[in-house]
N, C-alpha and C positions, 0 to 999 in steps of 0.2 A: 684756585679754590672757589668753590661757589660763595659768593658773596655774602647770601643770604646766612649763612653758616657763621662767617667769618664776622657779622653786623651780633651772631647772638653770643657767642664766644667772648666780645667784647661787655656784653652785656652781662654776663657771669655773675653774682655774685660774688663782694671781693674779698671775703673772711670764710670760703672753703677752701677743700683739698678734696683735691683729685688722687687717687690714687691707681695707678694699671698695676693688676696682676696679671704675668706670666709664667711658665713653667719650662717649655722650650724653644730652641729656636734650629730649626732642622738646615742642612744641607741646600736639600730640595723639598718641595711639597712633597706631602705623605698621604695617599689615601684614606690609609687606619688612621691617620692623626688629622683630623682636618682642620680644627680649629688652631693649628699650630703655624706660625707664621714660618718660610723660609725666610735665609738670612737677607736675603735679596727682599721681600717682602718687608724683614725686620728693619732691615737700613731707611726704606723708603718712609715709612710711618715714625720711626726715630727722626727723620728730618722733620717732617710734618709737625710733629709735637715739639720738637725746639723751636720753632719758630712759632709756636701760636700758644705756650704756656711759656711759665717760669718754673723749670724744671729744679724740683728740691732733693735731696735727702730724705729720705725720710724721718730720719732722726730729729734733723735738724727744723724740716716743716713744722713738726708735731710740738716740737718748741714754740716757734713760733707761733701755731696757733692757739698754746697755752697764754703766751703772752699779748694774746690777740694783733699781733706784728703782721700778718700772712701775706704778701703779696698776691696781689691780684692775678686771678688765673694758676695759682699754685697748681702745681702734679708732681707726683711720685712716682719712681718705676719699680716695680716687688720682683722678686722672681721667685719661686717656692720647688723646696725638694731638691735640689742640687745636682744636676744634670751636667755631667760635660760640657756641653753643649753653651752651658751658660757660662764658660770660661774659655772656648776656642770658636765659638762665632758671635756669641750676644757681645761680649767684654769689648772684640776689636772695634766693633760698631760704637759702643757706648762712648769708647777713648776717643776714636777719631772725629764723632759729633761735640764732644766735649759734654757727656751727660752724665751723673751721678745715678746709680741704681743700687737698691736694696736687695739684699738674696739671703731667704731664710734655708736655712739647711737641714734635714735631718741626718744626722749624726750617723747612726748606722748604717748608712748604705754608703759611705766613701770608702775610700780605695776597694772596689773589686764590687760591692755588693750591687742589688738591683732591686729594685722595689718589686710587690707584685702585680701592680697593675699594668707592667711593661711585661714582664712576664706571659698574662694573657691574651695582650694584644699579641705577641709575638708566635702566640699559640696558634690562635686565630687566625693569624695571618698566613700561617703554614699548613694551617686544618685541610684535609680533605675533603671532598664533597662525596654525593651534596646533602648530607647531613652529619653533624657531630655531635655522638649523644653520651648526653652530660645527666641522663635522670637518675641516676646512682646518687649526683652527689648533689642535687635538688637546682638541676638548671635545665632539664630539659631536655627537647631532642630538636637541637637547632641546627636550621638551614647557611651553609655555607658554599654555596654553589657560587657565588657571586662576591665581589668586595664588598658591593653597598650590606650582603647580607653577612659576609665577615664582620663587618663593622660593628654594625646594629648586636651580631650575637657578640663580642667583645665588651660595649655596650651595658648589655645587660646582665652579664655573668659580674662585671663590675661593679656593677650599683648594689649590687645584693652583697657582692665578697667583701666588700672597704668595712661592711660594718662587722665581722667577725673581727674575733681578737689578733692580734698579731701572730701569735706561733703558730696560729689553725688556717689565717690568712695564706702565710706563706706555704702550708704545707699544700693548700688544695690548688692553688695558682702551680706549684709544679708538678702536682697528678694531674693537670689540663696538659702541662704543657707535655709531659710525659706521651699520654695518651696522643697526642698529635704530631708525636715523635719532632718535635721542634728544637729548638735551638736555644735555648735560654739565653739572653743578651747578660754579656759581663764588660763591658766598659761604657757605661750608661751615665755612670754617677760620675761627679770630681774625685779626686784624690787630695787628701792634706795639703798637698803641696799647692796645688790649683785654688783650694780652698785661699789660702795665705796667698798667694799670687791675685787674685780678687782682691784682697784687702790692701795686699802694699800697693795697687794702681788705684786706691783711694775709694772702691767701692765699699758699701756697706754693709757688714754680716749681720742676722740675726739669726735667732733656736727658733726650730720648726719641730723639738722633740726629737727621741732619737728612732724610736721605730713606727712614727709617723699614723699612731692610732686616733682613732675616735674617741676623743676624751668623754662623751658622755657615757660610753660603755665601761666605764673604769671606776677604780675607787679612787677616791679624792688623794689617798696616799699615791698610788701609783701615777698619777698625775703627776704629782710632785717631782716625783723622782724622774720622769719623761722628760719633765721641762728643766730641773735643776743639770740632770746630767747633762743632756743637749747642750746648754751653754756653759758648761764648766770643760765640755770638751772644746767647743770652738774657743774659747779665748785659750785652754792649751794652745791651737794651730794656730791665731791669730796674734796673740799676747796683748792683748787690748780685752777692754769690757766689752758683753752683751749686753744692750740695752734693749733690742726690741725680739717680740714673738708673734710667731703668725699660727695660728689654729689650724690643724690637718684639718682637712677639707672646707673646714670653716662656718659652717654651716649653722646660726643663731639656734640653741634651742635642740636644733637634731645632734648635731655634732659636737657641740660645746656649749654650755651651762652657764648663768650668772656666775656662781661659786668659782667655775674656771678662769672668768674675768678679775674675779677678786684674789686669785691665789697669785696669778701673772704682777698683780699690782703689790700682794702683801712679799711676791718674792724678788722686789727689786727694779722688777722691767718697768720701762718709761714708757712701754705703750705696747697694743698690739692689732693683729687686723685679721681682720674676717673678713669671707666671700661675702658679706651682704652686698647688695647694690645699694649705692646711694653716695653722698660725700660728705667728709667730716668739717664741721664748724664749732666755733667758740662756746664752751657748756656743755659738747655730748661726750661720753664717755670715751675714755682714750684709750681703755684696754677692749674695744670693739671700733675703731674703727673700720669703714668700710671700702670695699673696692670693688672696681665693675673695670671691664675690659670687653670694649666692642668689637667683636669677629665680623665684623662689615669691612668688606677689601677696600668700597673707593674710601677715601680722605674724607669725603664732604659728610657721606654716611652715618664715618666712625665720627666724625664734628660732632653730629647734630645727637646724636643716642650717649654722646659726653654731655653735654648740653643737657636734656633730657634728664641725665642722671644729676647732677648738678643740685637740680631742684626735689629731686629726690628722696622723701623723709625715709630713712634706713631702716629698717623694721630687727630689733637685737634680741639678746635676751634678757 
């Protein structure tokens, strides 16, 4: 490892938390998914980080840094959404380095279901060229002649779809995929059992909500019942308490609200964590902490933009 890395790492700050969020972990590299590590990719950066943190729980971190206890270079592993993937490639990995990881679930998509943002990648992926036109249903008449332009239109039908409501989400995610006469993915998510299979190898569950919306498009009731139900179901699967919650998409502000910070804290939860960049230390709010996850391949890279974030002031809401 480049040294100079390895000289600032040491220099850290010794009362934050690190936190990585990820989502999946693939087979082999994926075009349409790029930012998505393979398992082979996953193993090697799992080493890297046991050897140059003190890899926590999160639960357990979040404790600690209440009791301002945190060992120096603390990290966390997140995983969000509940993907297969993170019980038949991420899990072997975690066991065999000896690492504790957290995986919020949304509730709704186990056994069988599929979120719809895999949905329109898979659309996409399948589309015909070299145009797929989507102006009916306010996306446009986009180029897919190419991956990189698969991508890109994947992309951006996405950023626009996450923020309708759930039932309207999934209906137009499968008139794309319709239209592109595709193949809708059905063994995507865990199942109950995998779920519970995660927790007896001593990983850690938390509620991600059950149909995984943007809580700031909702009424504060229906929030409620998002997040109440979410974990009233996994502790059925797990028979242990939920303690922690991660905010769909996560986003301070766009995606979720002060008010939602304070309902996660008046419903119980011991803490929760948002996409902000930055790291969480002694005094800042626990029902927003933050996490950043560097998509830099070499080691020294993802060091130094850790590093980087570290000092970080998290911008919430």
């Amino acid at each position: 490892m480049n040294w100079s890395v390895q000289l600032l790492l040491r220099s850290l700050p010794s009362a934050s938390l690190s936190v990585l969020a990820y989502h999946r972990v693939l087979p082999a590299p994926d075009p349409m998914l790029q930012g998505v590590p393979s398992v082979e990719e996953f193993e090697r950066r799992m080493r890297w980080v046991a050897s140059n943190f003190d890899v926590m729980p999160l639960g357990e971190a979040v404790r600690a840094l209440r009791a301002d206890r945190l060992p120096k270079r603390a990290l966390s592993i997140t995983f969000d959404d509940g993907y297969a993937d993170n019980h038949d490639l991420a899990l072997p990995v975690l066991r065999q380095i000896g690492l504790p990881a957290t995986f919020f679930i949304a509730t709704g998509f186990l056994d069988g279901g599929y979120m719809f943002n895999d949905v329109v990648i898979e659309a996409l992926r399948q589309a015909q060229g070299p145009h797929f036109d989507l102006s009916d249903l306010g996306y446009g008449r986009l180029p897919v002649a190419t991956e990189n332009e698969r991508r890109q239109a994947a992309a951006a039908i996405l950023q626009q779809l996450k923020y309708e409501m759930p039932r309207r989400r999934h209906a137009v995610a499968i008139e794309i995929a319709t239209r592109a006469k595709a193949v809708v993915p059905s063994r995507l998510m865990m199942t109950n059992k995998e779920v519970k299979a995660l927790y007896d190898a001593g990983m850690e569950i938390g509620a991600h909500t059950v149909t995984h919306p943007i809580l700031a498009r909702m009424s504060l009731d229906r929030v409620r019942q998002e997040l109440t139900d979410g974990r009233q179901q996994l502790e059925q699967i797990t028979g242990a308490p939920v303690r922690l919650f991660a905010y769909p998409n996560g986003r301070p502000g766009r995606d979720y609200r002060r008010e939602h910070a304070a309902l996660a804290r008046d419903l119980g939860f011991e803490a929760a964590v948002t996409t902000a960049w930055g790291a969480a230390r002694p005094g800042d709010d626990f029902y927003q902490i933050p996490r950043f996850t560097p998509w830099d391949r070499p080691n020294w890279r993802f060091g130094l933009r850790l590093v980087r974030n570290c000092l970080r002031k998290p911008a919430l809401a």
